[in-house]
mmCIF file of the N, C-alpha and C atoms, coordinates in Angstrom:
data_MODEL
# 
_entry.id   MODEL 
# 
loop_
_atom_site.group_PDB 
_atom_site.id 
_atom_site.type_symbol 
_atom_site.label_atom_id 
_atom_site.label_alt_id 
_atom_site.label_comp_id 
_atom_site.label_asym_id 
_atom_site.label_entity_id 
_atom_site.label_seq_id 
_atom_site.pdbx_PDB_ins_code 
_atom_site.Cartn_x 
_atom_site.Cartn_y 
_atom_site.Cartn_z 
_atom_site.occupancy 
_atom_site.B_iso_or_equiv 
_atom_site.pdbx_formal_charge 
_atom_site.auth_seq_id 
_atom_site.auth_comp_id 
_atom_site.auth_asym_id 
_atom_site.auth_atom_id 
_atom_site.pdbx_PDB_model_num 
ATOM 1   N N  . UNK A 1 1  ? 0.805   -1.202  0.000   1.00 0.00 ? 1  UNK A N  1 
ATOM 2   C CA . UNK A 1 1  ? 0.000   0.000   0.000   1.00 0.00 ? 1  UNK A CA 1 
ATOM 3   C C  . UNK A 1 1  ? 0.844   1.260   0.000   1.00 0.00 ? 1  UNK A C  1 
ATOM 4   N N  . UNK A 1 2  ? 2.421   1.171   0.470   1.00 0.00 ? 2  UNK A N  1 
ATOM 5   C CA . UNK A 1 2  ? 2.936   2.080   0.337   1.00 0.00 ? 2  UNK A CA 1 
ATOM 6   C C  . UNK A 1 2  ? 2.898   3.051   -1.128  1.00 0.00 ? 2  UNK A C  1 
ATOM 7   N N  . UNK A 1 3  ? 3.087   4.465   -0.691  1.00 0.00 ? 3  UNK A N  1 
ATOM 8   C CA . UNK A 1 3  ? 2.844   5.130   -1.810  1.00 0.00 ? 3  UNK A CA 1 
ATOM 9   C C  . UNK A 1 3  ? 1.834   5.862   -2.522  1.00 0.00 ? 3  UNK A C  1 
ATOM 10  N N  . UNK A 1 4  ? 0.672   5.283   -1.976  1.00 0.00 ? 4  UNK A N  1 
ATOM 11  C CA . UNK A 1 4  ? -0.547  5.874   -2.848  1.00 0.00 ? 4  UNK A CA 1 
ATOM 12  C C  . UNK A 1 4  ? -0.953  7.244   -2.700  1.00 0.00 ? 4  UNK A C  1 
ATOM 13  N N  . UNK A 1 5  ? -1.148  7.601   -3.967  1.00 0.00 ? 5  UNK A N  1 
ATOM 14  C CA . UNK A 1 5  ? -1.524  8.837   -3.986  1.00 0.00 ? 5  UNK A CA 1 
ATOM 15  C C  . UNK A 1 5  ? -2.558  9.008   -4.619  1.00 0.00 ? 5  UNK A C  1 
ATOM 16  N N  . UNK A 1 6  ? -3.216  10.755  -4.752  1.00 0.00 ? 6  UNK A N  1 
ATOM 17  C CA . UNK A 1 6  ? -4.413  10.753  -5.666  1.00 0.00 ? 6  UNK A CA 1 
ATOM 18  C C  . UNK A 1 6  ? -3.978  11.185  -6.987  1.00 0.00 ? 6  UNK A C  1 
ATOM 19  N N  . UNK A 1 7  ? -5.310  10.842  -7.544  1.00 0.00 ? 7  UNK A N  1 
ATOM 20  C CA . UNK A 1 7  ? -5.034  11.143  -9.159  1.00 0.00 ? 7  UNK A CA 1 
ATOM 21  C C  . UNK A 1 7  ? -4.568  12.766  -9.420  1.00 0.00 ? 7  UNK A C  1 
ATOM 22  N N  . UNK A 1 8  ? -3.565  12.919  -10.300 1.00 0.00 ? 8  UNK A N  1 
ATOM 23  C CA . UNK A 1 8  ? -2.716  14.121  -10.192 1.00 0.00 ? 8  UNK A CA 1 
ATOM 24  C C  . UNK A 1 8  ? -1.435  14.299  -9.804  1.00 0.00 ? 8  UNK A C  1 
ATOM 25  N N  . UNK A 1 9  ? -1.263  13.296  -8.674  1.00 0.00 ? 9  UNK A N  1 
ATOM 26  C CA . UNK A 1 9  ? -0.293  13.155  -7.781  1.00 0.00 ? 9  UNK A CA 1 
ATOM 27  C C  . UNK A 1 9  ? -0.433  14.834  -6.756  1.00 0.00 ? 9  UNK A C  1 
ATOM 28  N N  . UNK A 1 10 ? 1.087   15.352  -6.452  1.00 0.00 ? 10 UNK A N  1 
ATOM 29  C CA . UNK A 1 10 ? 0.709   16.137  -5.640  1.00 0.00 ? 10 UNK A CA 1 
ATOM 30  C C  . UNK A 1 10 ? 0.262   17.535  -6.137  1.00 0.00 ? 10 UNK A C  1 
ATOM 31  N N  . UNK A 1 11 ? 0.182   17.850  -7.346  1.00 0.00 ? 11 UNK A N  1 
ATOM 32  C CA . UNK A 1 11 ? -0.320  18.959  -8.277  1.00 0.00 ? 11 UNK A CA 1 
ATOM 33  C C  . UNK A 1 11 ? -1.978  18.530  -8.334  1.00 0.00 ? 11 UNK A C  1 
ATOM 34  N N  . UNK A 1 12 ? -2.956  17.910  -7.937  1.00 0.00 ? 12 UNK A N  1 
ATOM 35  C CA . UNK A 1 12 ? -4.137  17.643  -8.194  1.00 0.00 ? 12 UNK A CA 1 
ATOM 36  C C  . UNK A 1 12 ? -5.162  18.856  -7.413  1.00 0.00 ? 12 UNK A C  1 
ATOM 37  N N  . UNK A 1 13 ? -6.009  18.863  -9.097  1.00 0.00 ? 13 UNK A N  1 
ATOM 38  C CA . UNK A 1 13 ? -6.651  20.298  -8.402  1.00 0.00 ? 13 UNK A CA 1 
ATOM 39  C C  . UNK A 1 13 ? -7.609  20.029  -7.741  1.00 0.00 ? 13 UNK A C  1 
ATOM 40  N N  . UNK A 1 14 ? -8.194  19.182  -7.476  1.00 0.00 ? 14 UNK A N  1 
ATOM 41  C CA . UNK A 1 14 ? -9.361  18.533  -6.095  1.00 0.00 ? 14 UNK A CA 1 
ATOM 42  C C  . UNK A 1 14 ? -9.077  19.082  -4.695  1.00 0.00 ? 14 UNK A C  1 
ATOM 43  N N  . UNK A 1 15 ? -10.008 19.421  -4.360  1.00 0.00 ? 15 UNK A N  1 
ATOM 44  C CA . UNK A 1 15 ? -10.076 19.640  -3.024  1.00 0.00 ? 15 UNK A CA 1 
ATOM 45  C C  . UNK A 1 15 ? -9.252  18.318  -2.105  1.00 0.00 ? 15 UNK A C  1 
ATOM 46  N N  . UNK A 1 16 ? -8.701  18.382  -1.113  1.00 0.00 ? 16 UNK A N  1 
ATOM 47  C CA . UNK A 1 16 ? -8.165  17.551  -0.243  1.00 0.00 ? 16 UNK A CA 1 
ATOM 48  C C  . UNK A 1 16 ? -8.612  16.461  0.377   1.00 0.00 ? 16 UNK A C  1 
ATOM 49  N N  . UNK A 1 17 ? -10.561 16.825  0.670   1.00 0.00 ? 17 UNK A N  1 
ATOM 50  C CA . UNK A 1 17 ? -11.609 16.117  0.659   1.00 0.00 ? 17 UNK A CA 1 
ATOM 51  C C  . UNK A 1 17 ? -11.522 14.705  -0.231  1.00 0.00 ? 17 UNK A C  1 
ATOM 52  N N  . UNK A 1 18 ? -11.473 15.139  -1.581  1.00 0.00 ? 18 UNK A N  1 
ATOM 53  C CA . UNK A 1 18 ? -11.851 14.446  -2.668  1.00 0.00 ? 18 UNK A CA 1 
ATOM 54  C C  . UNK A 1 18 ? -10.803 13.489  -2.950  1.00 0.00 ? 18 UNK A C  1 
ATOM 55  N N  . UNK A 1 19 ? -9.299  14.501  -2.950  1.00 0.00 ? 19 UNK A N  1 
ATOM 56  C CA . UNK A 1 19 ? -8.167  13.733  -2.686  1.00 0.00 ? 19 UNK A CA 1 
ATOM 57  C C  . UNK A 1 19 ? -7.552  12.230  -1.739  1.00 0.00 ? 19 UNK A C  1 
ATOM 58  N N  . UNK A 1 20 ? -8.214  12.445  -0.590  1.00 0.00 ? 20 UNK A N  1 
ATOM 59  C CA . UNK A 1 20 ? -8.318  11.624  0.313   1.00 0.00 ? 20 UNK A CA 1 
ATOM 60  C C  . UNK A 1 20 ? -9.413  10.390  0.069   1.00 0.00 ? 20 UNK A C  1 
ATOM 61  N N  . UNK A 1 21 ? -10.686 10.610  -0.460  1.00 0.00 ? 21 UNK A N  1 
ATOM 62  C CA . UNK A 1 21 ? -11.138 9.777   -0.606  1.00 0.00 ? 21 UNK A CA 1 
ATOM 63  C C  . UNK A 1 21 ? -10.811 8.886   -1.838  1.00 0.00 ? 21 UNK A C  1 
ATOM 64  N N  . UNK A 1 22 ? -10.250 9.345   -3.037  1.00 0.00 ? 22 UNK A N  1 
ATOM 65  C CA . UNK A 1 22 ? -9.376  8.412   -4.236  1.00 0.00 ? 22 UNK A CA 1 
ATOM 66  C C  . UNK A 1 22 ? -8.556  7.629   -3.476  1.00 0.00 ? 22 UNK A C  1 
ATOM 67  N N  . UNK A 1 23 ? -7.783  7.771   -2.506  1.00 0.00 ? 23 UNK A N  1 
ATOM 68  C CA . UNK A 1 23 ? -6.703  7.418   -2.176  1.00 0.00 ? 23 UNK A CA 1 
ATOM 69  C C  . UNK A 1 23 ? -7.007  5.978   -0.724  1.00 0.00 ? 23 UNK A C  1 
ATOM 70  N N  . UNK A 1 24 ? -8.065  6.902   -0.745  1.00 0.00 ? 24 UNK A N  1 
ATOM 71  C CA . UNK A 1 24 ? -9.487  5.419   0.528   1.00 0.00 ? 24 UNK A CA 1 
ATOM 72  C C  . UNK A 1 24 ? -9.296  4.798   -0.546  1.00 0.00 ? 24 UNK A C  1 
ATOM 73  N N  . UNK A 1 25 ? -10.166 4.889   -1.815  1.00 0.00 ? 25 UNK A N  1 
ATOM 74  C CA . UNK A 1 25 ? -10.958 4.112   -2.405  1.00 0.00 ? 25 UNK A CA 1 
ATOM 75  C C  . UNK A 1 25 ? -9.496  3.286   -3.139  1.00 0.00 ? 25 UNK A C  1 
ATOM 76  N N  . UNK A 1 26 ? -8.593  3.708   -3.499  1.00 0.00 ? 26 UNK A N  1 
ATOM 77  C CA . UNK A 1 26 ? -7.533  2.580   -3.755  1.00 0.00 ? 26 UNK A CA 1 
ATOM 78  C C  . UNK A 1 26 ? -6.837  2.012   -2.698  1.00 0.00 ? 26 UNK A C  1 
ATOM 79  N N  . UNK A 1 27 ? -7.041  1.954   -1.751  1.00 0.00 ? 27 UNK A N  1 
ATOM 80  C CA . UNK A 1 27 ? -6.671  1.416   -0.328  1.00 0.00 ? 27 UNK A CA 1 
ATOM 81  C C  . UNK A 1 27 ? -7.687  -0.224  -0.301  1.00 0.00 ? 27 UNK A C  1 
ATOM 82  N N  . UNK A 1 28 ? -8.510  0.490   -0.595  1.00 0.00 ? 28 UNK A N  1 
ATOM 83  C CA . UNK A 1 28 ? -9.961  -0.708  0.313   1.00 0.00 ? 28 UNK A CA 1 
ATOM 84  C C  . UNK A 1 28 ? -9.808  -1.650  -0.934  1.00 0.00 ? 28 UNK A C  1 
ATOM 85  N N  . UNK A 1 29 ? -9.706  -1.036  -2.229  1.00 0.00 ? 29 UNK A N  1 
ATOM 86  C CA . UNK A 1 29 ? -9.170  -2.321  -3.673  1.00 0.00 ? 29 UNK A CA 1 
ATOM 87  C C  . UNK A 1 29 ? -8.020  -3.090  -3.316  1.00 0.00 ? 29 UNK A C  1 
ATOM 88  N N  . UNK A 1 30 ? -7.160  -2.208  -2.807  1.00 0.00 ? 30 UNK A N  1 
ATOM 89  C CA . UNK A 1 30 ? -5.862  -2.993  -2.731  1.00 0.00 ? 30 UNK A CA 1 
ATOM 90  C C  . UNK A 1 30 ? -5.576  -4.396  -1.511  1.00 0.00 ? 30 UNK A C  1 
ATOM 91  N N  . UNK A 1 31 ? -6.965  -3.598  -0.686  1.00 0.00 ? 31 UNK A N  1 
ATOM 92  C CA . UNK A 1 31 ? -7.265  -4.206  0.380   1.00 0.00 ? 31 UNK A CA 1 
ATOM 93  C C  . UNK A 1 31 ? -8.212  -5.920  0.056   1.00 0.00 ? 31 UNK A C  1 
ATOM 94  N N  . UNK A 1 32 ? -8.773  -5.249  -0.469  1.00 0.00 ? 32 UNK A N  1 
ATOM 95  C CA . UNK A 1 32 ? -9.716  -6.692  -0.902  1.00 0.00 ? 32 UNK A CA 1 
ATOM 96  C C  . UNK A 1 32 ? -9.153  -7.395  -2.316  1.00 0.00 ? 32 UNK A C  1 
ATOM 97  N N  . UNK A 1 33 ? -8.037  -6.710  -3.395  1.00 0.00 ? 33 UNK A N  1 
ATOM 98  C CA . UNK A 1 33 ? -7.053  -7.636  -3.452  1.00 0.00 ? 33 UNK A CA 1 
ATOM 99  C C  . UNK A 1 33 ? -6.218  -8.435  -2.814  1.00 0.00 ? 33 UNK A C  1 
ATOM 100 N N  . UNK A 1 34 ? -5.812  -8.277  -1.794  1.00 0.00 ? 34 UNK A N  1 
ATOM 101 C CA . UNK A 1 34 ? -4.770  -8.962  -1.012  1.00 0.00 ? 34 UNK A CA 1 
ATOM 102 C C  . UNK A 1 34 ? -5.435  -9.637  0.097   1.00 0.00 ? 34 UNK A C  1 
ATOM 103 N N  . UNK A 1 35 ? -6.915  -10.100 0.026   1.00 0.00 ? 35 UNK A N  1 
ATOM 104 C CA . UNK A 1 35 ? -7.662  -10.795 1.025   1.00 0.00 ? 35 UNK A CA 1 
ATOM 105 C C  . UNK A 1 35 ? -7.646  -10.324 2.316   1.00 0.00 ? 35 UNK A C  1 
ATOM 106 N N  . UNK A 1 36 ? -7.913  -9.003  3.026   1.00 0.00 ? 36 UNK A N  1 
ATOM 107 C CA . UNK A 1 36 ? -8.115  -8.528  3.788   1.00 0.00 ? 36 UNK A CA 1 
ATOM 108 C C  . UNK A 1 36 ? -8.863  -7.189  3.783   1.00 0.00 ? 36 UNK A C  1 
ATOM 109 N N  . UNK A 1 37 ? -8.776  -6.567  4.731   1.00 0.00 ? 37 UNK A N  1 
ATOM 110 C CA . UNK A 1 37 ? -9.391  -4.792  5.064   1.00 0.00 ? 37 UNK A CA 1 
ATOM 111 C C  . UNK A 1 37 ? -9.061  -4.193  5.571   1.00 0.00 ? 37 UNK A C  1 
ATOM 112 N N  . UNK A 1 38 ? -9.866  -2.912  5.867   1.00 0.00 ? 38 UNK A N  1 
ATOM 113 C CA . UNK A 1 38 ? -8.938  -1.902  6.679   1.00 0.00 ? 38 UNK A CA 1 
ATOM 114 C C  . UNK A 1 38 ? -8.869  -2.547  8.557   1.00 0.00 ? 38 UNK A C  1 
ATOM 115 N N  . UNK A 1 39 ? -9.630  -2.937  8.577   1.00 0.00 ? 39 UNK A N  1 
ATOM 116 C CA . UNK A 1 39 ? -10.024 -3.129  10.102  1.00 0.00 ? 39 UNK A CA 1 
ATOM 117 C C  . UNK A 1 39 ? -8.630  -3.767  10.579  1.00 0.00 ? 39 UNK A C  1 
ATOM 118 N N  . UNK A 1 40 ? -7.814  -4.728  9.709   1.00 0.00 ? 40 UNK A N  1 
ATOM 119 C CA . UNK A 1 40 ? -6.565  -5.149  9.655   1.00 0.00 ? 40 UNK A CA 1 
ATOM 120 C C  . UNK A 1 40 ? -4.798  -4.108  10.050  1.00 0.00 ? 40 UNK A C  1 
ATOM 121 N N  . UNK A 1 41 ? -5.093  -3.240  8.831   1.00 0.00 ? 41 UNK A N  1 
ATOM 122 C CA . UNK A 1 41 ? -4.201  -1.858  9.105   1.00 0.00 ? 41 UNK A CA 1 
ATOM 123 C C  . UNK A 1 41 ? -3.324  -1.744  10.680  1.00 0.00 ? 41 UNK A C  1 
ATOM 124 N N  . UNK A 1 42 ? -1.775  -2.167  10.531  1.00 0.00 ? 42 UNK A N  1 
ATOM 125 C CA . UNK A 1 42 ? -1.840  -1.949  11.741  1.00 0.00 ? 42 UNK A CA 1 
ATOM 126 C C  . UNK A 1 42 ? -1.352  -0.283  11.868  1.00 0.00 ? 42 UNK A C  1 
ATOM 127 N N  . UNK A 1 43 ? -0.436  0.695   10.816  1.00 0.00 ? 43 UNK A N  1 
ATOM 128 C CA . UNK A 1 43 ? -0.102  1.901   11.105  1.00 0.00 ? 43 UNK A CA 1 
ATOM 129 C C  . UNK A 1 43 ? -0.423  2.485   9.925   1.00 0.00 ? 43 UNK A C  1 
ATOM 130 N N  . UNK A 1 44 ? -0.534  3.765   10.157  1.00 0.00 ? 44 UNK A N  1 
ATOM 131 C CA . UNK A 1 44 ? -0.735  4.447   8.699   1.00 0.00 ? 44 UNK A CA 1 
ATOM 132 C C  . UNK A 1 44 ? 0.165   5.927   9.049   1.00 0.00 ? 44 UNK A C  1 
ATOM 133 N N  . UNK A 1 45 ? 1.226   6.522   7.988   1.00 0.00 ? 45 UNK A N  1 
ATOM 134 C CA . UNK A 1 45 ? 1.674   7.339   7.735   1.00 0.00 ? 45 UNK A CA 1 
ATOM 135 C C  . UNK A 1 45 ? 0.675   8.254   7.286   1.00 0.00 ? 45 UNK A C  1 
ATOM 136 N N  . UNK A 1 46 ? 0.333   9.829   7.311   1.00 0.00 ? 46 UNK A N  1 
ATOM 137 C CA . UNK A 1 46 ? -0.195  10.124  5.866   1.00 0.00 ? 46 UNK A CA 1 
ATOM 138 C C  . UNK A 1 46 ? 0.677   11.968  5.590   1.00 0.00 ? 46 UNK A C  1 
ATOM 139 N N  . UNK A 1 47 ? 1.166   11.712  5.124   1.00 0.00 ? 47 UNK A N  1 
ATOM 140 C CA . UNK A 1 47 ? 1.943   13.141  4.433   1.00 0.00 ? 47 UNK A CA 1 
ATOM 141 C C  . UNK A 1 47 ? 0.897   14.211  4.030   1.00 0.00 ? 47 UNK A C  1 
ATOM 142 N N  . UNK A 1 48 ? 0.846   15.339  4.542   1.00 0.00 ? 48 UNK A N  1 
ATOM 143 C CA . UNK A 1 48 ? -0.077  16.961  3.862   1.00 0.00 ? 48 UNK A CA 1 
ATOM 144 C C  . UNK A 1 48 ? 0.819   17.451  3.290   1.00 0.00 ? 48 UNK A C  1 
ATOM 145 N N  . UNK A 1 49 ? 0.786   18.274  2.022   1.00 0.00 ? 49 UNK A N  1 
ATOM 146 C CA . UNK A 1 49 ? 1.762   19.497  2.022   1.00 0.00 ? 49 UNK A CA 1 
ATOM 147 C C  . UNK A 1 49 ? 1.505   20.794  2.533   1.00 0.00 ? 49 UNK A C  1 
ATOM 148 N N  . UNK A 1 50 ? -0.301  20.648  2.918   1.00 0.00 ? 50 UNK A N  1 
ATOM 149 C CA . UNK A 1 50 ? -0.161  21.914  3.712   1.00 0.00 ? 50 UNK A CA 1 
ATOM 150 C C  . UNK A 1 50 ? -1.059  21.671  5.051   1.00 0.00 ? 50 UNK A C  1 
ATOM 151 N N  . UNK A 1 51 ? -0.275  21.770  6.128   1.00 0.00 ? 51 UNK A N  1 
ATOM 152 C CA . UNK A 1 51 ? -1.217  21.607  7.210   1.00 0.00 ? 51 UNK A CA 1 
ATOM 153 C C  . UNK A 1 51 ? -2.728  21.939  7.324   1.00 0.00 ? 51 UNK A C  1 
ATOM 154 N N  . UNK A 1 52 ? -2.715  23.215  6.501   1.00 0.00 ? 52 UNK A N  1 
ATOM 155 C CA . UNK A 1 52 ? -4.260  23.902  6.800   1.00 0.00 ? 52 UNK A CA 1 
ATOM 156 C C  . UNK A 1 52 ? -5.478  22.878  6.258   1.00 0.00 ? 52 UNK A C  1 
ATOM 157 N N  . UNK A 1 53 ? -5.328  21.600  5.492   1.00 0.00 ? 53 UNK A N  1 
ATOM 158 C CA . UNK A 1 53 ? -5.733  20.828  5.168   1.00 0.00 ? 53 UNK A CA 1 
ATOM 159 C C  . UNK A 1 53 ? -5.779  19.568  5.951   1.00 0.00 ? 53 UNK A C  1 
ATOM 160 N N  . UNK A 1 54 ? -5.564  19.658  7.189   1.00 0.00 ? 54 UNK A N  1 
ATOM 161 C CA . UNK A 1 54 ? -5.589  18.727  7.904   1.00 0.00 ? 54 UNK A CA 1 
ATOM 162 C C  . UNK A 1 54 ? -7.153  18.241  8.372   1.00 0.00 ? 54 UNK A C  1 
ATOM 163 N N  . UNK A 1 55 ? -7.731  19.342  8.736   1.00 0.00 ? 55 UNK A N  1 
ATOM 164 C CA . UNK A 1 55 ? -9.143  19.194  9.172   1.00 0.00 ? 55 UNK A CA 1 
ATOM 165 C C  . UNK A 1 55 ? -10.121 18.053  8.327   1.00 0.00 ? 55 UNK A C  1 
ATOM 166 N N  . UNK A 1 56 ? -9.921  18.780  7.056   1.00 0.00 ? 56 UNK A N  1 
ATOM 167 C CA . UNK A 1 56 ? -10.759 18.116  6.077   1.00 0.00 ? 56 UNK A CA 1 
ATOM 168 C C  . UNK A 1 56 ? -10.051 17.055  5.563   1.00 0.00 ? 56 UNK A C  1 
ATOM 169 N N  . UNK A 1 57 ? -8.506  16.611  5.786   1.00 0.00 ? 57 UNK A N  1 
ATOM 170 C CA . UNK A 1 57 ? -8.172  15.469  5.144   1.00 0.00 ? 57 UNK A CA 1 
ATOM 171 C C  . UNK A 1 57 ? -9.135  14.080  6.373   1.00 0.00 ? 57 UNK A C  1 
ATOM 172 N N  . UNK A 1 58 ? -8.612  14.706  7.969   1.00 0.00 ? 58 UNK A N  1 
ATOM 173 C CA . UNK A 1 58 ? -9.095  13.724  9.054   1.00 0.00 ? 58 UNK A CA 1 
ATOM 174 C C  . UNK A 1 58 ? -10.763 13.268  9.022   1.00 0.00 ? 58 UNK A C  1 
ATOM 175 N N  . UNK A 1 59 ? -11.715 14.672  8.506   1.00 0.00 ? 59 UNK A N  1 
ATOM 176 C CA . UNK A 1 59 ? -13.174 14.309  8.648   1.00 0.00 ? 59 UNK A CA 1 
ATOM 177 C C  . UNK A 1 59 ? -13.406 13.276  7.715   1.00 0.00 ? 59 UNK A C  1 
ATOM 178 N N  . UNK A 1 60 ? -12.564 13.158  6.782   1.00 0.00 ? 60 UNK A N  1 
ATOM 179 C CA . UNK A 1 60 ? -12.691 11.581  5.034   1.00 0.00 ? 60 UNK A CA 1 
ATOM 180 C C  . UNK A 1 60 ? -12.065 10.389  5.804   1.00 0.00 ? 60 UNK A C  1 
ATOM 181 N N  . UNK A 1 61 ? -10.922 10.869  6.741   1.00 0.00 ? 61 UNK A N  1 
ATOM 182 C CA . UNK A 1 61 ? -9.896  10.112  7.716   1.00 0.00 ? 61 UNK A CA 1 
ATOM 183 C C  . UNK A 1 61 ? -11.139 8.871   8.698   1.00 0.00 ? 61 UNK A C  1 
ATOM 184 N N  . UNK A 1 62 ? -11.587 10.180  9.090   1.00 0.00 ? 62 UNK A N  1 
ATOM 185 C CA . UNK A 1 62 ? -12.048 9.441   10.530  1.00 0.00 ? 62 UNK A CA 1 
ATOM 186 C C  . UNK A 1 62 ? -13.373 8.847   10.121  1.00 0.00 ? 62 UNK A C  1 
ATOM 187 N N  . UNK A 1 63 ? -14.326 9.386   8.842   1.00 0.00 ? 63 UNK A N  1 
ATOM 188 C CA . UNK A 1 63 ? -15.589 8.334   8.726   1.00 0.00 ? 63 UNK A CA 1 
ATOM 189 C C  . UNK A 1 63 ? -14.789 6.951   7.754   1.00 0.00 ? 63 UNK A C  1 
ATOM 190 N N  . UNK A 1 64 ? -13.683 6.907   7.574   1.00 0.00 ? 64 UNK A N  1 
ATOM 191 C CA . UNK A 1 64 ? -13.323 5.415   6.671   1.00 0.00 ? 64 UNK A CA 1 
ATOM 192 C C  . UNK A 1 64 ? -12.709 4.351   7.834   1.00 0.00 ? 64 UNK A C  1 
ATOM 193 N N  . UNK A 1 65 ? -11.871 5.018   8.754   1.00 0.00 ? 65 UNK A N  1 
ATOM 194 C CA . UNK A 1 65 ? -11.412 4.316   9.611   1.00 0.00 ? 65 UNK A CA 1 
ATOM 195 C C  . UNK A 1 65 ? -12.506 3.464   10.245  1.00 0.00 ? 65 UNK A C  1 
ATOM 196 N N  . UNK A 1 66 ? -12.651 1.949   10.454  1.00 0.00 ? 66 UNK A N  1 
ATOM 197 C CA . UNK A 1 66 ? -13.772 1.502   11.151  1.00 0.00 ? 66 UNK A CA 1 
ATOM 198 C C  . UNK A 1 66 ? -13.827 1.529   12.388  1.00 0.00 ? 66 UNK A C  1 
ATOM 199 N N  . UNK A 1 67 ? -14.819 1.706   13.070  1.00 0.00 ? 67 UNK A N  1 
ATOM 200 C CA . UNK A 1 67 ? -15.158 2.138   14.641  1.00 0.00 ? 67 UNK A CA 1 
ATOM 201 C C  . UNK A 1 67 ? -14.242 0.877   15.381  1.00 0.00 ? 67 UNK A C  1 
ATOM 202 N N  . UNK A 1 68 ? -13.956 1.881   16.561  1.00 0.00 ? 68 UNK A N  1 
ATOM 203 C CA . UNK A 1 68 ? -13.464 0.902   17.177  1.00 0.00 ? 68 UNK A CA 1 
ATOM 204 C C  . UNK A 1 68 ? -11.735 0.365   16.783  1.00 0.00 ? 68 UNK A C  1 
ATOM 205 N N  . UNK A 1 69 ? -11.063 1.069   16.013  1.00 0.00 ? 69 UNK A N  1 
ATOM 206 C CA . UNK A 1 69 ? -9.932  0.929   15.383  1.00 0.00 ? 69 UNK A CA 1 
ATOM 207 C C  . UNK A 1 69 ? -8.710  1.888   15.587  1.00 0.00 ? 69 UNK A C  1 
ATOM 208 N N  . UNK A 1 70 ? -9.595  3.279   15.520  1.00 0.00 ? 70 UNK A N  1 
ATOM 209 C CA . UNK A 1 70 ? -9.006  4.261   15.511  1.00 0.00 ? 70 UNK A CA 1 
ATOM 210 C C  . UNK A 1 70 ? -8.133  4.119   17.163  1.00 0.00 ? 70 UNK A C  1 
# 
């Protein structure tokens, strides 16, 4: 899973929102390629380039993470 990014890479004109969720949604593929899920995950890195985007990267963050995990 290392690596993933959103479409654009780090020039993508999407909101951070939107960004984050491409980057779910190739997570949970990669995830149910490799016969497992997130609930599995034991650490996750995640790189901003701009802090002020933190808010809205965590609110996409925290409804994908499954309860009880975080």
């Amino acid at each position: 899973l290392c690596g993933q990014t959103a479409n654009g890479g780090p020039h993508a004109e999407a909101d951070i929102a939107t960004q984050t969720g491409e980057v779910l949604a190739r997570i949970d593929a990669l995830l149910k390629e490799a016969g497992t899920g997130r609930e599995r995950i034991l650490s996750t890195t995640i790189y901003l380039r701009d802090i002020a985007d933190f808010a809205a990267m965590n609110a996409v963050w925290d409804a994908w993470v499954p309860a009880g995990t975080a």
